[in-house]
Structure formats: C-alpha cells, structure tokens
Steps between C-alpha positions, in 0.01 A plus 500: 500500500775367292862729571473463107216705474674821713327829385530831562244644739401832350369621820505441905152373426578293237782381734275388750302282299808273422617514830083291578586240231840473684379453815185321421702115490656477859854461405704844498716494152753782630675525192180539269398785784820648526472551105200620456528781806817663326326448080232796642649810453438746778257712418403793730143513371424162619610542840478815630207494666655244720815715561456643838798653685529608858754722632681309745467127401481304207125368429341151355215578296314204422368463139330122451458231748546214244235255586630439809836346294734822507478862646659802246541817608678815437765613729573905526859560565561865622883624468726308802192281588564126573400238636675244756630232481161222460415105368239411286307252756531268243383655222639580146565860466525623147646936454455653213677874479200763314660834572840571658837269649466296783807336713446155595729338754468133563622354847518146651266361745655585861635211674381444861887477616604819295616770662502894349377607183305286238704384186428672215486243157438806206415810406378611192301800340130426331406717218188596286327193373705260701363195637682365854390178667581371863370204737593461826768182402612814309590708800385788645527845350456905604330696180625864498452877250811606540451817354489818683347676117292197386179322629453161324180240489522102491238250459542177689317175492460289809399144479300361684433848646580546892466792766770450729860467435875481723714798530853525561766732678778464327755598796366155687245250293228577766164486318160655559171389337331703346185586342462644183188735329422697228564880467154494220311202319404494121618885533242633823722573839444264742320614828768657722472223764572229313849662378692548840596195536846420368512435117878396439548256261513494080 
C-alpha cells in the first residue's frame, strides 16, 4: 500500500483490514504503520468488547492474530497499573493510546559491567489517539497509568508476534524471562490456567 494512499479507518475493523495488506509483503514499513494506527480515531464501540480489566494487574486482550505476520491486542490499564521494565524479543512494537494517558519511560540496555540502577534515556506522556513505536535498538521501556482517578486502554501491535520477553529491575539490570498470555482472545476469557503465568510485557 502506497504511504500516498493513507486513509482513515472508520472503524477497529476497518483498521484491521489495512493492517493484512500491510503485513501481507514481508517487509515491515513502520512509518506507513505508525500512520495509519494513530488516522483511526478511537472509538469505544469498536473495541469494547475487547476491553477487559482486572483488579490488580493490567491485562492483554488479544484481538487478531494477523496471519501469523503481527499480533494486536488491547491492553486494559487499571488506575496505578504498570508494567516493568521489558524488550520486544526482536519484534516491532507499535502503541496506540484509545482511552486515557499513559507514561512511557525509555531506558538503555544494562551493561554487563554496570553497577546500580539502569539509565533512564526519556520519559514522556501518550495520549488519546497517539501512536508510539519502539524496537529493541530502541531501548527498553516500563509502560505505566499513572492515574489514581483514570483507567486508560492501548492497542499495541507486535511484529512478528512472540510469547516470551526480558524483564528488568531497575535497582540492578538483572533480568528474568518471562512468558507472556492473554487475559481473553477475540473478547472470551481465557481458561484460568493458561493466565497464571506471568504476562509482563506491552
């Protein structure tokens, strides 16, 4: 698809489509994706039904599985929620803002010889229609609702798609792998079982 030819999706659904045409050649134009994640305007009606919160965490809902090319999913930010610091394995990761303010803080990649906390690189708030992007030659960053009032809701496209991902403690550099799941898939909870593992990452 020609950057020339940029539309407005009227809908999540609509959304979605474009996002298969993307994807369907196997190079990743992030700039055409980037563009066409912030023209859709965030529509509740589209995407509630993949809005599930949970009280203690924040969840990944996933919404389309791309062809194998990309995941997208919705992420449900309760107020204070956050993740911790993760990578990307990888992967592009594309975070668009549909309801609410989210603080993104970018650190460097922990060097084996450092010693104390990580470096952080930026900080910046993401708000309503807002599309971020990050790699790992990027960094590494910790997504956060800093609101104690507010709950806010992100969708985020991962390509190619992965299931486990690095965390970070930012008072050392020591990371964990991890593996993520989903809190619900095309808007049905997922089994119990298949939720307890550790989900960080976004």
């Amino acid at each position: 698809m020609d950057q020339t030819q940029v539309l407005k999706p009227q809908s999540l659904d609509e959304l979605i489509r474009v996002l298969h045409d993307i994807f369907s050649s196997d190079k990743v134009n992030v700039e055409e994706v980037q563009s066409i994640m912030e023209a859709y305007e965030s529509n509740p009606q589209d995407w509630m039904k993949y809005a599930k919160f949970d009280q203690y965490r924040y969840t990944r809902n996933l919404v389309d599985e791309g062809n194998g090319k990309f995941n997208l999913m919705i992420l449900c930010w309760g107020e204070g929620h956050g993740s911790s610091i993760h990578d990307h394995t990888d992967s592009h990761c594309f975070m668009k803002l549909l309801q609410g303010n989210l603080k993104e803080t970018l650190f460097e990649w922990p060097d084996k010889k450092m010693k104390g906390e990580m470096s952080k690189k930026s900080e910046r708030i993401l708000k309503d229609n807002q599309c971020a992007y990050i790699n790992d030659s990027i960094g590494l960053h910790r997504v956060e609702n800093s609101s104690h009032t507010e709950s806010a809701v992100s969708l985020h496209l991962y390509s190619p798609p992965f299931n486990t991902c690095q965390t970070f403690d930012q008072r050392t550099g020591h990371k964990s792998r991890v593996k993520m799941t989903f809190w619900s898939t095309y808007g049905n909870r997922t089994p119990f079982a298949s939720t307890v593992a550790t989900q960080e990452n976004n």
